[in-house]
C-alpha positions in Angstrom: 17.0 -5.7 -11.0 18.4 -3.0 -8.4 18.3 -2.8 -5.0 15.1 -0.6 -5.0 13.2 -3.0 -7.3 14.2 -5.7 -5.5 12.2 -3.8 -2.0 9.4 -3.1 -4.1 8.8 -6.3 -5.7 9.8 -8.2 -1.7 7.1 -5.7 -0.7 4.2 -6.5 -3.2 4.9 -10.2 -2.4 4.7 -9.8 1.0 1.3 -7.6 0.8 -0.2 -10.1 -1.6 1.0 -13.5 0.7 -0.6 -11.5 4.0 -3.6 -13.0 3.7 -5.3 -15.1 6.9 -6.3 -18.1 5.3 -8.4 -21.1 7.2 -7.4 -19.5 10.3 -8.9 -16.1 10.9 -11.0 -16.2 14.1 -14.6 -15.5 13.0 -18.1 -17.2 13.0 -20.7 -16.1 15.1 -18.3 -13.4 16.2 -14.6 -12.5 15.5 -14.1 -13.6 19.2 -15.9 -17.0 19.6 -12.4 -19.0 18.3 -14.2 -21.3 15.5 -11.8 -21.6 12.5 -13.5 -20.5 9.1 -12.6 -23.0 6.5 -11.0 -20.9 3.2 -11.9 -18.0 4.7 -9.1 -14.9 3.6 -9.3 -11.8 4.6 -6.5 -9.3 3.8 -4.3 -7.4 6.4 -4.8 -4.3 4.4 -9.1 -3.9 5.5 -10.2 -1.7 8.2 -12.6 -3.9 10.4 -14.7 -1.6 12.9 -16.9 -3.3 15.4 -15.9 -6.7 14.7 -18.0 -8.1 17.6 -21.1 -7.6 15.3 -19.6 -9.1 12.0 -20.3 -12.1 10.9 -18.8 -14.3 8.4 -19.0 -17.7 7.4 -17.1 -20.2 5.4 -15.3 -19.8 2.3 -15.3 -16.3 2.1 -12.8 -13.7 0.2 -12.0 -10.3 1.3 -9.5 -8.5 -0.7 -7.3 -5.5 -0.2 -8.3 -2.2 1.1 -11.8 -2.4 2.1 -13.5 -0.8 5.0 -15.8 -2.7 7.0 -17.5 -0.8 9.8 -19.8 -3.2 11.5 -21.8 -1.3 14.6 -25.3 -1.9 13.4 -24.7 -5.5 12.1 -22.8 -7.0 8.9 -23.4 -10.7 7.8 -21.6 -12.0 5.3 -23.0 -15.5 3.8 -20.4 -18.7 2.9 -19.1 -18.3 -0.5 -19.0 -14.4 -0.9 -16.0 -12.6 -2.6 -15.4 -9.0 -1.4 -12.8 -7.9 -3.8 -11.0 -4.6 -3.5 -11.9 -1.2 -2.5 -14.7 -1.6 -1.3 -16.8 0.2 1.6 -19.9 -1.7 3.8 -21.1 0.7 5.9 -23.5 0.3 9.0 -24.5 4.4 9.8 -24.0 7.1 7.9 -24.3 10.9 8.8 -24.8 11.9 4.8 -27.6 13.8 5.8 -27.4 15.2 8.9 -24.4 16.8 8.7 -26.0 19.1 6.4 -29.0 19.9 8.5 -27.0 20.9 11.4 -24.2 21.9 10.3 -22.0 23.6 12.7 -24.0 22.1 15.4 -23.6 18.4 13.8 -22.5 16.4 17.2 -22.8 12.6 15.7 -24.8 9.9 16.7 -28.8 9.6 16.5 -29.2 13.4 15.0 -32.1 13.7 12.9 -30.8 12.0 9.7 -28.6 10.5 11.0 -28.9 6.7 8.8 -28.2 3.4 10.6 -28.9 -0.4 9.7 -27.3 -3.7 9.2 -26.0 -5.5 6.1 -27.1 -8.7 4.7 -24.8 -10.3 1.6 -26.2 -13.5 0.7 -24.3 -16.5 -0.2 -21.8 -16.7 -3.5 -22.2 -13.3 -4.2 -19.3 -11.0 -5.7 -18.8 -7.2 -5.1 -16.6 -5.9 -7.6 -13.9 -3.0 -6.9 -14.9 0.6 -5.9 -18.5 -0.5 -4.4 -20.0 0.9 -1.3 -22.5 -1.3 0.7 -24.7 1.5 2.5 -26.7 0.5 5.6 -30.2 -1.1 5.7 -28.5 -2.8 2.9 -30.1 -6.4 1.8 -28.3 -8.7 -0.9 -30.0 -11.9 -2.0 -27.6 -14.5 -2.7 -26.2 -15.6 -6.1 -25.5 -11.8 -6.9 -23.2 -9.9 -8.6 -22.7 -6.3 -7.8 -21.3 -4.3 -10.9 -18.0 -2.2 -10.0 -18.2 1.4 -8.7 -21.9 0.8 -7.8 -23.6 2.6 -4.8 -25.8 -0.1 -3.4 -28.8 1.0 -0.9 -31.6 -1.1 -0.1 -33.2 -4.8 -0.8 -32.0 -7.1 -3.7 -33.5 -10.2 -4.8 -31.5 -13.2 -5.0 -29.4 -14.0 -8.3 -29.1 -10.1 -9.4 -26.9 -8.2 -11.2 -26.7 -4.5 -9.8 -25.0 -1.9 -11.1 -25.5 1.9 -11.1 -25.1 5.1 -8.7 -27.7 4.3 -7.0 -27.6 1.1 -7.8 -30.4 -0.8 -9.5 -31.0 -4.5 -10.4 -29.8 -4.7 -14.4 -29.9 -8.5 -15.1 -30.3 -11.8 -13.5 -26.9 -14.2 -12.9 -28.9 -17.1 -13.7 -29.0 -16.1 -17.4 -24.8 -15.8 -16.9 -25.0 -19.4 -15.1 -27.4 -21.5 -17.4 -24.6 -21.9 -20.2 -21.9 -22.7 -18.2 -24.1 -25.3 -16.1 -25.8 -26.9 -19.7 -21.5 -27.1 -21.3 -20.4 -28.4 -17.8 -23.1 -30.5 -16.4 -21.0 -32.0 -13.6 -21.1 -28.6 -11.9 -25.0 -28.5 -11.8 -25.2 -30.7 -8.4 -22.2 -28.2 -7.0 -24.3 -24.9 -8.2 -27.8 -26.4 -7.0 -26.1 -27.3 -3.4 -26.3 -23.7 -2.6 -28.5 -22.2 -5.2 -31.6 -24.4 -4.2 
């Protein structure tokens, strides 16, 4: 390997290892100094008003996501975040359109705002954005690429642009549980 690879492959190890595991500084708020237990969150996301984020326990956030926070974000114990993702609090998608040139920001007609709920043990794949007024029921599975707006029932699979519930994960879950029975008391901790 030359000296080039050798940077590169240094550097990929170093961005992969960067993560902030069982120490990042977040419960209530990023700045109450509780310890989240397995909680990773990668150096490479954009966190924006971390003062009304909150995440619990065991939670994965992967590379390259964009949370902005203003209006409210909670993340429930178990959730995975995986990469690329955006979860978004206000949006001006529609104003800026309706004033156009005179589009100044905040609280113009249009203007969307709301707070994000992901429920517990539920995955986001790649390329998703969360929008705001945003409600996930825990359990869930959101689908890659997906535009996800609105209220989810618990244990869905979503998937679309906009996104719409296409499945139920308890229908993924039910064969695993019946060949691996010892997990059914881990799986009904939460899912109860």
């Amino acid at each position: 390997m030359g000296f080039f690879g050798k940077i590169i492959r240094r550097l990929k190890f170093q961005r992969w290892s960067s993560f902030k595991a069982d120490v990042y500084p977040m419960k209530t708020s990023p700045f109450d100094g509780h310890r989240l237990v397995n909680t990773r969150v990668s150096n490479t996301c954009s966190l924006v008003s971390m003062e009304y984020l909150n995440i619990q326990d065991n939670v994965f956030i992967g590379h390259f996501n964009f949370i902005e926070a203003s209006n409210g974000i909670t993340i429930e114990e178990g959730c995975q975040i995986t990469n690329y993702i955006s979860i978004i609090t206000h949006s001006s998608h529609i104003s800026i359109r309706l004033y156009g040139k005179q589009y100044a920001g905040l609280d113009m007609k249009g203007y969307v705002k709301g707070s994000v709920f992901i429920g517990k043990y539920t995955f986001v794949g790649p390329h998703s954005v969360i929008m705001p007024g945003t409600k996930i029921g825990k359990g869930s599975i959101v689908s890659a690429y997906s535009m996800v707006k609105g209220d989810f029932p618990e244990f869905s699979i979503i998937a679309g642009n906009p996104a719409k519930v296409v499945g139920n994960t308890r229908n993924i879950d039910g064969p695993f549980l019946q060949a691996n029975p010892e997990l059914r008391t881990f799986y009904e901790e939460w899912a109860k």
